[in-house]
LOBA-457112 format. One record per residue: residue in three letters; x, y, z of N, C-alpha, C, O in turn. Coordinates in steps of 0.05 Angstrom, whole numbers, padded with zeros to 5 digits, always signed. Layout:
residues N
ALAXYZXYZXYZXYZ...
end
This chain:
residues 189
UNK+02339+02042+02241+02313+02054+02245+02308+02075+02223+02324+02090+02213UNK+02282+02072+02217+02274+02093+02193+02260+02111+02201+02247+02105+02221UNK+02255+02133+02192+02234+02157+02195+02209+02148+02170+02211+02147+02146UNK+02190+02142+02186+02172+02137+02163+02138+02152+02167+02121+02144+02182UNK+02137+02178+02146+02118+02182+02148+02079+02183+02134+02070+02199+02119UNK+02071+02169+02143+02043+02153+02133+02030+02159+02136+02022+02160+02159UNK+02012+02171+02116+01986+02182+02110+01965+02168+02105+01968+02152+02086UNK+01941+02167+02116+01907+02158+02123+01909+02149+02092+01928+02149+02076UNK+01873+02140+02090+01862+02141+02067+01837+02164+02064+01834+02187+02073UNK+01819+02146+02044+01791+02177+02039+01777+02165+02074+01762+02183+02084UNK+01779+02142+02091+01754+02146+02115+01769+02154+02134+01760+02149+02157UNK+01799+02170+02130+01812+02186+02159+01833+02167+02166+01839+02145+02156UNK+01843+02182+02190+01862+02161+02206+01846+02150+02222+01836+02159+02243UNK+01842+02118+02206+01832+02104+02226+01837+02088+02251+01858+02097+02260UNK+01828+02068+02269+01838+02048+02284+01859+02033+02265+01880+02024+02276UNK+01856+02029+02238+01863+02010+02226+01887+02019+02214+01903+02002+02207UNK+01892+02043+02211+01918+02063+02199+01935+02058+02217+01954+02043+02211UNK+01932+02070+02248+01941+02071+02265+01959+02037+02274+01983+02034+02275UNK+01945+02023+02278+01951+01994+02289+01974+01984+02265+01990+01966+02269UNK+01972+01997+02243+01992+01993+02216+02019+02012+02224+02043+02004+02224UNK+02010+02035+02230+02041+02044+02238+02046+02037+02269+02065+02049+02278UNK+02034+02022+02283+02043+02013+02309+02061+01983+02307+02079+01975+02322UNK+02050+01974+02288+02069+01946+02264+02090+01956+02261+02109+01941+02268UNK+02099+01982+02251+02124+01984+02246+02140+02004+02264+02162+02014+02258UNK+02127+02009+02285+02140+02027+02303+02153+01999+02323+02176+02001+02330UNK+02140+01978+02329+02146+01950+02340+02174+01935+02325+02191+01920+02335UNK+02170+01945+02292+02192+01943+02281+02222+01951+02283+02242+01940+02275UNK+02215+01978+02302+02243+01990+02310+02244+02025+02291+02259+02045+02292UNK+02224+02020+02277+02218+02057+02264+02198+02069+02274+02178+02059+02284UNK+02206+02099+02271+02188+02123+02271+02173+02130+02248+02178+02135+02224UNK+02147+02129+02263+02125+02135+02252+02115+02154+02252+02107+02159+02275UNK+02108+02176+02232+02089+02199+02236+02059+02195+02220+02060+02190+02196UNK+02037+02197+02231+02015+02197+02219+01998+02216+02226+01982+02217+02245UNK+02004+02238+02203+01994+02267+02205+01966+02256+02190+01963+02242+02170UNK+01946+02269+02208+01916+02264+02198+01910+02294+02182+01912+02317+02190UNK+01905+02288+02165+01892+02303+02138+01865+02324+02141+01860+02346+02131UNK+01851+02307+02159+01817+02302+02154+01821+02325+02189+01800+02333+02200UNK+01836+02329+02196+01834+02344+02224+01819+02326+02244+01806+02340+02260UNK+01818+02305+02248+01805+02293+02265+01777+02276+02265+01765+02263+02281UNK+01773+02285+02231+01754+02266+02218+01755+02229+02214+01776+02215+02211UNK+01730+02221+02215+01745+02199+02196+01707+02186+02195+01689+02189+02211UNK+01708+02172+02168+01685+02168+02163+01674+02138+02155+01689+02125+02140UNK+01650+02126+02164+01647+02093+02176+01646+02085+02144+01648+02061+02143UNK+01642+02098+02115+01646+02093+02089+01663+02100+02073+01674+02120+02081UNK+01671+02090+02050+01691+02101+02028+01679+02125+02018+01690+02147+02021UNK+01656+02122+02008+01636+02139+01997+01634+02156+02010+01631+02176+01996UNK+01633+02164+02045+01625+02183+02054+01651+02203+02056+01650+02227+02050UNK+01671+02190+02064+01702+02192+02062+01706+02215+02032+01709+02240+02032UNK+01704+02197+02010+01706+02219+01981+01698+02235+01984+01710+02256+01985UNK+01665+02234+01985+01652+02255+01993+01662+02281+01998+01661+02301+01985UNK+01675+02276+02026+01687+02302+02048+01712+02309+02032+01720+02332+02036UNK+01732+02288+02007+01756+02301+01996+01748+02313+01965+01763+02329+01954UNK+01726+02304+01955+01710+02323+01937+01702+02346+01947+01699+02362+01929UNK+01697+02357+01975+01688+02389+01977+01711+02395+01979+01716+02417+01969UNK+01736+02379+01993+01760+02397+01993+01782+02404+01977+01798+02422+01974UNK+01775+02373+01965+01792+02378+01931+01819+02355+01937+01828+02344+01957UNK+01825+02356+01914+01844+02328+01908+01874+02347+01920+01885+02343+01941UNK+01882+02362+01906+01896+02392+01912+01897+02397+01941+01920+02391+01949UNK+01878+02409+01967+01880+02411+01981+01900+02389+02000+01920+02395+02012UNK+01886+02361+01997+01890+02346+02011+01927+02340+02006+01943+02336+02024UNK+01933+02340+01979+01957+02340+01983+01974+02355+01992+01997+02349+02001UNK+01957+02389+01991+01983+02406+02001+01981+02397+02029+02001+02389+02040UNK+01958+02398+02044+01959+02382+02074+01986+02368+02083+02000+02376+02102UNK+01990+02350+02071+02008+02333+02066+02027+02339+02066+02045+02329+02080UNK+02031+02354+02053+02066+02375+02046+02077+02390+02068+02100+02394+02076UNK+02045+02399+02081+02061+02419+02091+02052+02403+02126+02054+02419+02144UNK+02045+02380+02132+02054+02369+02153+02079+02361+02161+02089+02361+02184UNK+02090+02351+02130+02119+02338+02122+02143+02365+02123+02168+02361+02124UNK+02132+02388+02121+02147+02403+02137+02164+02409+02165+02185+02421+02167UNK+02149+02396+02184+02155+02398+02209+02172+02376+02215+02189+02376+02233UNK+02167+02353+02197+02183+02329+02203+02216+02322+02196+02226+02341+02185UNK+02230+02304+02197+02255+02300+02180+02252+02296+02154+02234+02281+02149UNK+02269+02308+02131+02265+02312+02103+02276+02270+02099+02261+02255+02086UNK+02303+02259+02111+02302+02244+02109+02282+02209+02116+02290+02191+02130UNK+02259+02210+02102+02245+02190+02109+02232+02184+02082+02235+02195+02060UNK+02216+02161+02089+02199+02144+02079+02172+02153+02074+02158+02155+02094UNK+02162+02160+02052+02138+02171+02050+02110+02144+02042+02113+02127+02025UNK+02093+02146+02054+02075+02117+02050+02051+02128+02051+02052+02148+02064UNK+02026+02122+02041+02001+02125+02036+01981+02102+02027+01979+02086+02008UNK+01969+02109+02052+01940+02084+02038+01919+02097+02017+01899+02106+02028UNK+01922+02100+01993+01901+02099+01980+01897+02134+01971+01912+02147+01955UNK+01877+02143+01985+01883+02174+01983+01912+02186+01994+01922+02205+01981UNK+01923+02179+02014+01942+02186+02017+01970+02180+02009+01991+02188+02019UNK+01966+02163+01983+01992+02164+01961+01996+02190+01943+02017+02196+01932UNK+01971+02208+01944+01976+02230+01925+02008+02250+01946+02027+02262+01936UNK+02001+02246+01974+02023+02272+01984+02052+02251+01988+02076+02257+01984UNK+02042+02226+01996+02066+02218+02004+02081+02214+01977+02104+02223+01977UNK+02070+02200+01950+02089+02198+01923+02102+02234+01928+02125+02239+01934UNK+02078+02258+01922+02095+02272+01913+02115+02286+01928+02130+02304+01921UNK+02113+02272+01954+02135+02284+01971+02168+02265+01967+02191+02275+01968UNK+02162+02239+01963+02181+02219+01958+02183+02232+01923+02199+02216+01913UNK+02178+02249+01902+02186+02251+01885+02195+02284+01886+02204+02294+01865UNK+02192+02294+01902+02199+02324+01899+02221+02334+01921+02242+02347+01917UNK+02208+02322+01952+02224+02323+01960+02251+02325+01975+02247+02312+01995UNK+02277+02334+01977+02301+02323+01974+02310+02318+02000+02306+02334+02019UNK+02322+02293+02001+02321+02280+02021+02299+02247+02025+02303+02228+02040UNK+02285+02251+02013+02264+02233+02008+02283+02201+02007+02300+02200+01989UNK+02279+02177+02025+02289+02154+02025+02277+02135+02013+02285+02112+02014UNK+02246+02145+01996+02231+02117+01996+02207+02120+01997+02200+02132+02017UNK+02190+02114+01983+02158+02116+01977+02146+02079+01987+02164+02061+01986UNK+02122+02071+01995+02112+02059+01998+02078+02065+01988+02061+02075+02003UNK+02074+02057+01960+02047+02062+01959+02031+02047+01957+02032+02031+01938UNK+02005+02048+01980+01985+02029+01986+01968+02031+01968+01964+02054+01961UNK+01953+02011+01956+01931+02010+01943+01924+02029+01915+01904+02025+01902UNK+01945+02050+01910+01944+02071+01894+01972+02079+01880+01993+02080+01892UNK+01967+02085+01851+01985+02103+01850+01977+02127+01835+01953+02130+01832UNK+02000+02150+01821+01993+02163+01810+02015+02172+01791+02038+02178+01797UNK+02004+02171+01764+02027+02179+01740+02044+02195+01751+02034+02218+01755UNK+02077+02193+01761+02091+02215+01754+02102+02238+01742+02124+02248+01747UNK+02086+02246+01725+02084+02265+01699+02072+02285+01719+02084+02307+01721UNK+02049+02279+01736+02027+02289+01760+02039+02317+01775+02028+02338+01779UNK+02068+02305+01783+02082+02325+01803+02104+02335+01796+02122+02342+01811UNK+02106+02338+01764+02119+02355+01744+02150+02344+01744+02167+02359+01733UNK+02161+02317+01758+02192+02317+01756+02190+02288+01747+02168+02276+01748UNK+02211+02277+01740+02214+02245+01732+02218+02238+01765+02223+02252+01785UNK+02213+02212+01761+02224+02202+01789+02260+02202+01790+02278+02199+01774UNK+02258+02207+01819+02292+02209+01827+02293+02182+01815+02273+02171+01808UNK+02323+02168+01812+02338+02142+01806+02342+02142+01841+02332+02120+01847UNK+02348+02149+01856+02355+02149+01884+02333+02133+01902+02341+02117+01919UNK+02320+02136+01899+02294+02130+01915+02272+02107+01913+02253+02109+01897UNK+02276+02088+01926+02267+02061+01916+02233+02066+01921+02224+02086+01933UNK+02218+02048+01912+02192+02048+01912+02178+02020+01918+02191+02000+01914UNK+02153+02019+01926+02141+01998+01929+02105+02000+01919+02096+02022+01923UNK+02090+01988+01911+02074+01995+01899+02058+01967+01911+02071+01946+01910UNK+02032+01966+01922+02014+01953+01935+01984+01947+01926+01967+01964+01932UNK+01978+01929+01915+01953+01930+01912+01935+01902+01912+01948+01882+01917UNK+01907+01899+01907+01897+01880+01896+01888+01875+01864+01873+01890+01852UNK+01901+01849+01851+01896+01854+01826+01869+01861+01812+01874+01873+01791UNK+01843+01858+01817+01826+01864+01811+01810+01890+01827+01789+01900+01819UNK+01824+01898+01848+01816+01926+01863+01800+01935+01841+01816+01932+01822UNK+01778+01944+01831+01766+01966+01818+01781+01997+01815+01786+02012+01796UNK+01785+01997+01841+01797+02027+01839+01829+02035+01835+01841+02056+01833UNK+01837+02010+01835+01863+02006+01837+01872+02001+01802+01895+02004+01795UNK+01846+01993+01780+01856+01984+01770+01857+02017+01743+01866+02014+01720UNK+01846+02040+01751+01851+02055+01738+01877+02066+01746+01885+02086+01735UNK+01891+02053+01767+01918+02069+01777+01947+02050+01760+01971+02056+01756UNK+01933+02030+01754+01957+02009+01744+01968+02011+01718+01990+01999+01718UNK+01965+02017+01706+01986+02033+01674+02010+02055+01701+02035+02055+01703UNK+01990+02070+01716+02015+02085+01726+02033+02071+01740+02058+02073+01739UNK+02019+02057+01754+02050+02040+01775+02061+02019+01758+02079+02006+01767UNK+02052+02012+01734+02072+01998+01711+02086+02019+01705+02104+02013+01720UNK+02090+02034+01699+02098+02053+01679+02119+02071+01705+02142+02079+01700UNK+02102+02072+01733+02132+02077+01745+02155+02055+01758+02177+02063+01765UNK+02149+02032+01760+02162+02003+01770+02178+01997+01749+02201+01990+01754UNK+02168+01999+01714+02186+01991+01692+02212+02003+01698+02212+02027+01704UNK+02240+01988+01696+02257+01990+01687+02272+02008+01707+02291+02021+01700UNK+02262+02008+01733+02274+02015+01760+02280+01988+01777+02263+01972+01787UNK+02307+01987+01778+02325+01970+01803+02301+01962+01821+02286+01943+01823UNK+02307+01997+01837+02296+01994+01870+02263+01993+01860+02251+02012+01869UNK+02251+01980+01848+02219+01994+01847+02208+01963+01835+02213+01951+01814UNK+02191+01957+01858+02175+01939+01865+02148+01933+01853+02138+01956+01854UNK+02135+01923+01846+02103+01921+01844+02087+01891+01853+02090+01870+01842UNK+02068+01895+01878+02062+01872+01889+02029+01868+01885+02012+01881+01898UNK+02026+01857+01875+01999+01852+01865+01975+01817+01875+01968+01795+01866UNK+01973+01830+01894+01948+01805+01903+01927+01800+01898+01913+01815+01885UNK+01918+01774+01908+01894+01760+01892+01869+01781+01907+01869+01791+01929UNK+01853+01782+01888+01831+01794+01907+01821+01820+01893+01828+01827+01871UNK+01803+01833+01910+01788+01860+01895+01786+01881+01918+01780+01905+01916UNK+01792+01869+01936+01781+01887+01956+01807+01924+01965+01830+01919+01971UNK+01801+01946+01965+01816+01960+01960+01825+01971+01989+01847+01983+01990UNK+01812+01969+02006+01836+01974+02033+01843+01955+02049+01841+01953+02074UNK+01851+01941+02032+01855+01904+02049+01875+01913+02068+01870+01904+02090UNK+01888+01922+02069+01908+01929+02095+01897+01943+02115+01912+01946+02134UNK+01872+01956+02117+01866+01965+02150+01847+01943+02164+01827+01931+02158UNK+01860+01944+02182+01848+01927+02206+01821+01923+02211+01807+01902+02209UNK+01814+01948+02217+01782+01961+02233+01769+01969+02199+01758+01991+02199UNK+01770+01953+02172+01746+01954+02158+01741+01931+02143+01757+01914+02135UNK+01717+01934+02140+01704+01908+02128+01721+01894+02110+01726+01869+02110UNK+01733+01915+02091+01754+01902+02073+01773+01888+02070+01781+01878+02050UNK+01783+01887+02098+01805+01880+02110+01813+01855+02100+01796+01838+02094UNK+01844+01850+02096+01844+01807+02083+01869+01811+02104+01887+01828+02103UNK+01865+01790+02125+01885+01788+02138+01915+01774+02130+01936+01778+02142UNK+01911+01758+02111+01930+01740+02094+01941+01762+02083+01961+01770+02095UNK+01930+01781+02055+01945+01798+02035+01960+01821+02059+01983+01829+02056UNK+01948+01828+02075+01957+01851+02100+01979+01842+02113+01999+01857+02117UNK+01978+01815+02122+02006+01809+02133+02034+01804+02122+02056+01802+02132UNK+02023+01803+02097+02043+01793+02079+02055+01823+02060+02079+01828+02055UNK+02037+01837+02056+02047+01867+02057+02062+01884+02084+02078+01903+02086UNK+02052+01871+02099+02064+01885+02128+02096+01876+02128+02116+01889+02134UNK+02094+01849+02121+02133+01835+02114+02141+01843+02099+02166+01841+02100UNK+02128+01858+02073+02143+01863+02049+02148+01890+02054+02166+01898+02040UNK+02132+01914+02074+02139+01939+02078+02166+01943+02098+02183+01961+02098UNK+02162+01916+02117+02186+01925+02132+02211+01913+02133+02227+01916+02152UNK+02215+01898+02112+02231+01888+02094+02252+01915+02078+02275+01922+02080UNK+02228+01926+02062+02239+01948+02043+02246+01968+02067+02262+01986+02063UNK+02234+01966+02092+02249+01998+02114+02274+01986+02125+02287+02000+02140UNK+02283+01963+02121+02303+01950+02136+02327+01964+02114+02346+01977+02122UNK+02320+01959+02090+02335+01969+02069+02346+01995+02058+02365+01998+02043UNK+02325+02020+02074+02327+02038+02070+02346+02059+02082+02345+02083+02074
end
């Protein structure tokens, strides 16, 4: 059993977040999904940014940090999309950190001022033509190169939160098949 804790995207913790860490709580791990947004969550991407543009890119991660306070240092840090900025820099700063899983996003490690640990395996998730995904991809090349434990899974498609349930975006094929490849890598961890 793993401690794994998973952070929303920019439209909140949704139905669709949730039913994702209920996948892997069925798995036999612990799940924490500290909501960011305080209880927000919004029916657009657009409206979603929106609310993390007044609060800032900054805010939202320290959120993040300092949820991951209360929890076990040893776990799995995972994020859909906006919420790869706290979970990477917690799986890179950390200590104790078992393991990053990042959905749909990444972010240069240069970002959170340390190289990545050698300790700490990674997984990196996306759609190959995602739009938004595709200004993140030099970084998740550039952190997957020439790491053992570090993964990069790249599916057909454009759509950028193909893994929640409850949105339009949703690809049930690329989602399930990420859902085996996430609890695969927690079996390992």
């Amino acid at each position: 059993m793993t401690e794994v804790v998973l952070f929303h995207h920019a439209q909140g913790l949704t139905r669709g977040v949730a039913a994702f860490a209920d996948e892997l709580r069925a798995a036999g791990h612990t799940v924490h999904t500290p909501d960011l947004f305080e209880g927000r969550t919004f029916d657009s991407l657009d409206e979603g940014q929106g609310y993390v543009e007044r609060l800032g890119f900054g805010e939202i991660t320290e959120r993040g940090v300092r949820a991951a306070e209360r929890l076990p240092r040893d776990a799995v840090y995972a994020g859909f999309s906006l919420g790869v900025l706290p979970a990477q820099k917690l799986a890179q700063t950390r200590a104790g950190a078992r393991g990053a899983l990042l959905f749909h996003a990444c972010i240069p490690v240069p970002e959170f001022g340390t190289a990545w640990p050698d300790h700490v395996p990674v997984q990196v998730h996306a759609k190959e033509s995602d739009p938004f995904f595709a200004e993140d991809l030099d970084a998740a090349r550039a952190l997957v190169s020439g790491r053992a434990a570090a993964e990069m899974f790249l599916y057909p498609g454009e759509q950028h939160l193909f893994a929640d349930n409850s949105l339009p975006s949703h690809d049930p094929e690329a989602a399930t098949l990420l859902l085996q490849r996430t609890v695969e890598f927690l079996s390992r961890t």
